[in-house]
C-alpha positions in Angstrom: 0.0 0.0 0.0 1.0 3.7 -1.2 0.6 5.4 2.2 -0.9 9.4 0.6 0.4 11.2 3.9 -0.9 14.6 4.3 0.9 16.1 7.3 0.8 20.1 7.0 4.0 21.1 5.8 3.9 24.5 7.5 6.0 23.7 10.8 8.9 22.1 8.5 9.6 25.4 6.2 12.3 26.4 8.7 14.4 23.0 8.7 15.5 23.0 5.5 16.5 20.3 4.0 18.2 17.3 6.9 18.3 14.6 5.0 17.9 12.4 1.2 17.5 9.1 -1.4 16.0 6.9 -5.2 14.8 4.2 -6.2 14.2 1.5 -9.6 12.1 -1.4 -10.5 12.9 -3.9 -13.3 10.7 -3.9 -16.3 12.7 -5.9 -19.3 15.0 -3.4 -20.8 17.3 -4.8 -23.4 20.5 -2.6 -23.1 21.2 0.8 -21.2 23.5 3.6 -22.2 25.9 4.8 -19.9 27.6 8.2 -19.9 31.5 8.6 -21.1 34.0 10.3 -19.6 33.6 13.4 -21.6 30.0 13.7 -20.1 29.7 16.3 -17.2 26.6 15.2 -16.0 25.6 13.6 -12.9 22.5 11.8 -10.8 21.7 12.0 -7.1 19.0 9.5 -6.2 17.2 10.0 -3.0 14.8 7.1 -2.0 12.0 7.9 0.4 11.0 4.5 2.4 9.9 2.4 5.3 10.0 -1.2 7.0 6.6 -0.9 7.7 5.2 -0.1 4.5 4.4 -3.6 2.0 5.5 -1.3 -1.4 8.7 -0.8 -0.1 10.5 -3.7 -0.5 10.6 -3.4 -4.4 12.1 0.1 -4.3 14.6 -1.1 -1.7 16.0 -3.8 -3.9 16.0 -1.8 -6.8 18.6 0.9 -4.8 20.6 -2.8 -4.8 20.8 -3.3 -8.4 21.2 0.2 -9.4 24.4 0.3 -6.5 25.6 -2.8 -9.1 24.7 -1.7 -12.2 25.8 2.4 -11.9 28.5 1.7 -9.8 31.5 3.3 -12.4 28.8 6.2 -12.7 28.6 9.6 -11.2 24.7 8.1 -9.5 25.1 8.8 -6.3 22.3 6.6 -4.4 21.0 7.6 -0.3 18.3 6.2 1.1 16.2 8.0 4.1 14.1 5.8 6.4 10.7 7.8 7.7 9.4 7.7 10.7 5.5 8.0 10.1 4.7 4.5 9.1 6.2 3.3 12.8 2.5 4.2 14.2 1.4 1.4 12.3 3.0 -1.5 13.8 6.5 -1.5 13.4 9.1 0.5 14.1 12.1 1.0 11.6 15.1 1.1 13.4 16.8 3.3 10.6 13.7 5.5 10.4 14.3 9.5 11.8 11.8 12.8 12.3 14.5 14.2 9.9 13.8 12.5 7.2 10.3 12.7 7.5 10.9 16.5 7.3 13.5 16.3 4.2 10.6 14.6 2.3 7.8 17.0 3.6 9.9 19.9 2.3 10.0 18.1 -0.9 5.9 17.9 -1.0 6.0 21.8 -0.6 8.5 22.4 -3.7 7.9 20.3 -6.0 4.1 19.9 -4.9 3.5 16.4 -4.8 2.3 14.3 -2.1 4.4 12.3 0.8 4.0 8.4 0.5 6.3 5.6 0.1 8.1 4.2 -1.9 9.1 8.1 -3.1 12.4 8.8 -5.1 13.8 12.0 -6.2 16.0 12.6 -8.6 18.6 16.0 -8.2 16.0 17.7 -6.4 13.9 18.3 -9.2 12.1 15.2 -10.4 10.0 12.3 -8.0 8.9 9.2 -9.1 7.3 6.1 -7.6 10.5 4.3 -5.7 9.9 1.0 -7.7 9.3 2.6 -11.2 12.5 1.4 -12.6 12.0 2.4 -16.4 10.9 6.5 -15.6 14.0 6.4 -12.9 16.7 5.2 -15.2 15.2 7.2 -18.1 15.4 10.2 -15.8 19.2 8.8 -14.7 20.5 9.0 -18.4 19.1 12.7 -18.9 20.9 13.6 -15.7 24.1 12.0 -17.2 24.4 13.7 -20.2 22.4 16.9 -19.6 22.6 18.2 -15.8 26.3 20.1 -15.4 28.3 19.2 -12.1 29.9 21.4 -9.6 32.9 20.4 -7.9 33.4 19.3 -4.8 36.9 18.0 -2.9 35.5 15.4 -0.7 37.5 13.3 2.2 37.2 11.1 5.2 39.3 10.1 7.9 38.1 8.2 11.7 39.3 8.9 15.0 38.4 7.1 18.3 35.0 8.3 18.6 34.3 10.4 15.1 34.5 10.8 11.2 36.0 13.8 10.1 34.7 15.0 6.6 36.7 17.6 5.2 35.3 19.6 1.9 35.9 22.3 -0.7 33.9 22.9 -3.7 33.7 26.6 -5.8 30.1 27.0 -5.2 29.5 30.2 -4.4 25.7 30.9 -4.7 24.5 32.5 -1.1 21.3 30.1 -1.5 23.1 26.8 -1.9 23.5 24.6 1.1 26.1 22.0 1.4 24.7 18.4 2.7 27.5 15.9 3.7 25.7 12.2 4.4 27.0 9.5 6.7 25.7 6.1 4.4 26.1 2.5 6.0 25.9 0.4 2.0 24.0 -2.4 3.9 21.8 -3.7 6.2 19.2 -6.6 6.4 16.3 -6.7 9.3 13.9 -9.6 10.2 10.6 -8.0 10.9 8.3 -9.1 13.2 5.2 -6.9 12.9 3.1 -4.5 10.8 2.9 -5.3 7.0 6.2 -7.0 6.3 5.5 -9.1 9.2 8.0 -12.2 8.8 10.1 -10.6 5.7 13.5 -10.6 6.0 14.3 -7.2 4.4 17.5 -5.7 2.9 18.2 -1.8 2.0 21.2 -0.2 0.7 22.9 3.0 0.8 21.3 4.0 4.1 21.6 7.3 5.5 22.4 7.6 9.2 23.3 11.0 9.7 23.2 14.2 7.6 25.2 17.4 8.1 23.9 21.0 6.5 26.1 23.4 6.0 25.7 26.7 4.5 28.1 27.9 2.2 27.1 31.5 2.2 30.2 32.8 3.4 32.9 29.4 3.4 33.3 27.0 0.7 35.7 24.8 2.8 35.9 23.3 5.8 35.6 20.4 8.5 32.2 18.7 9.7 32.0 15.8 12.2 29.9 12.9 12.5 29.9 10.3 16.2 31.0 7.0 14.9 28.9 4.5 14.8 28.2 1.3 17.0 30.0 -1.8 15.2 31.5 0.5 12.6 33.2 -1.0 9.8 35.0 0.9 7.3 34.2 -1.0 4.3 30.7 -1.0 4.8 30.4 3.0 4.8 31.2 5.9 2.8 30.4 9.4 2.9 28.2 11.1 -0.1 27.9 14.9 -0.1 26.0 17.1 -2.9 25.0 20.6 -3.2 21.3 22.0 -2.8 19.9 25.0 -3.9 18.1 25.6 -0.6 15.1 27.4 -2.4 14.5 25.1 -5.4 15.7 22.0 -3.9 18.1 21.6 -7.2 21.4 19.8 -7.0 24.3 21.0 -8.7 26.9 18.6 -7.8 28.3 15.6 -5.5 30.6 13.5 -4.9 31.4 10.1 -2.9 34.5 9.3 -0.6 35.8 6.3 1.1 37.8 6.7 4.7 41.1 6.7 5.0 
């Protein structure tokens, strides 16, 4: 079931933007065109999804196969867990208020409605999360059409944190700098609501997400608290710039930890 959530957006106008994610479903494509190395484009995919909700599942395997499949491409692939299914039954552990909001704030620009599975593509674009052909067929514009901004990106752990250092040459007063901590993934056996007994899997999860305005700084340091049972290997960081008015994204880029 498509849960058609109509929360008033009103109270989320002043938290802009903490947190994002894509999705794709399978429908017997014969061959797919990738972009070449003298393409300047790029795709950030932001998937919009629950435990609790039965269309999920589809969309969530379809981040999977689109991890595989784009995986030499400049996709760029984060998945945000809401919270407003976990009245119903279960509760998603990866599921945060933030997220909730991100989407909401998505409703209000791009007017559409909130429900699940919901993916977004470089701010501009949603789709049903399991609607494979429209998502790649908007991927492949975004490849060869959408121009990308640059950004230095790196990672390096301490004891307790993840330092994320960044520099891009951005330097519109409206754009807003979002730098995501993404475990790869995760599985969960379910024991209520409506994927009661499923064992689910989800990829490119995001934990945490930083904002940071680059009004007046285009470099710097952010932090996030590492996580419990942390494992290099299984993480990465993902950051993209976001026209805090429009909700467009003008660039991104991925980074391992050191």
């Amino acid at each position: 079931m498509i849960l058609k959530n109509l929360i008033t957006v009103s109270a989320f106008t002043a938290l802009l933007f903490a947190t994002s994610a894509f999705i794709y479903q399978n429908k017997d494509q014969k061959s797919i065109q990738h972009s070449t190395d003298e393409n300047k484009g790029f795709a950030v995919l932001e998937l919009f999804t629950s435990e609790g909700c039965s269309s999920c599942p589809p969309a969530d395997e379809l981040m999977g196969k689109m991890e595989k499949e784009y995986k030499d491409e400049p996709v760029y692939l984060l998945s945000y867990h809401v919270d407003y299914w976990n009245r119903l039954g279960w509760k998603d552990r990866f599921s945060t208020t933030e997220n909730s909001r991100r989407q909401q704030e998505y409703s209000r620009i791009l007017n559409s409605q909130v429900y699940t599975p919901q993916l977004v593509v470089n701010g501009r674009t949603e789709f049903v999360g399991s609607d494979e052909s429209s998502i790649k067929n908007a991927v492949q514009k975004a490849l060869f059409t959408d121009k990308k901004t640059n950004i230095e990106l790196s990672a390096t752990i301490s004891q307790k944190d993840i330092n994320v250092s960044y520099r891009t040459s951005a330097t519109d007063p409206k754009n807003i700098l979002l730098v995501n901590l993404v475990e790869k993934h995760s599985s969960t056996q379910v024991g209520r609501g409506e994927n009661e007994g499923r064992h689910l899997h989800h990829w490119q999860i995001v934990h945490q997400q930083n904002p940071i305005s680059l009004s007046k700084q285009q470099e710097g340091t952010t932090t996030f608290k590492l996580p419990e049972g942390f494992s290099p290997d299984n993480w990465e960081v993902i950051a993209f710039i976001q026209n805090a008015k429009t909700g467009q994204i003008s660039g991104s880029a991925v980074t391992a930890f050191k």
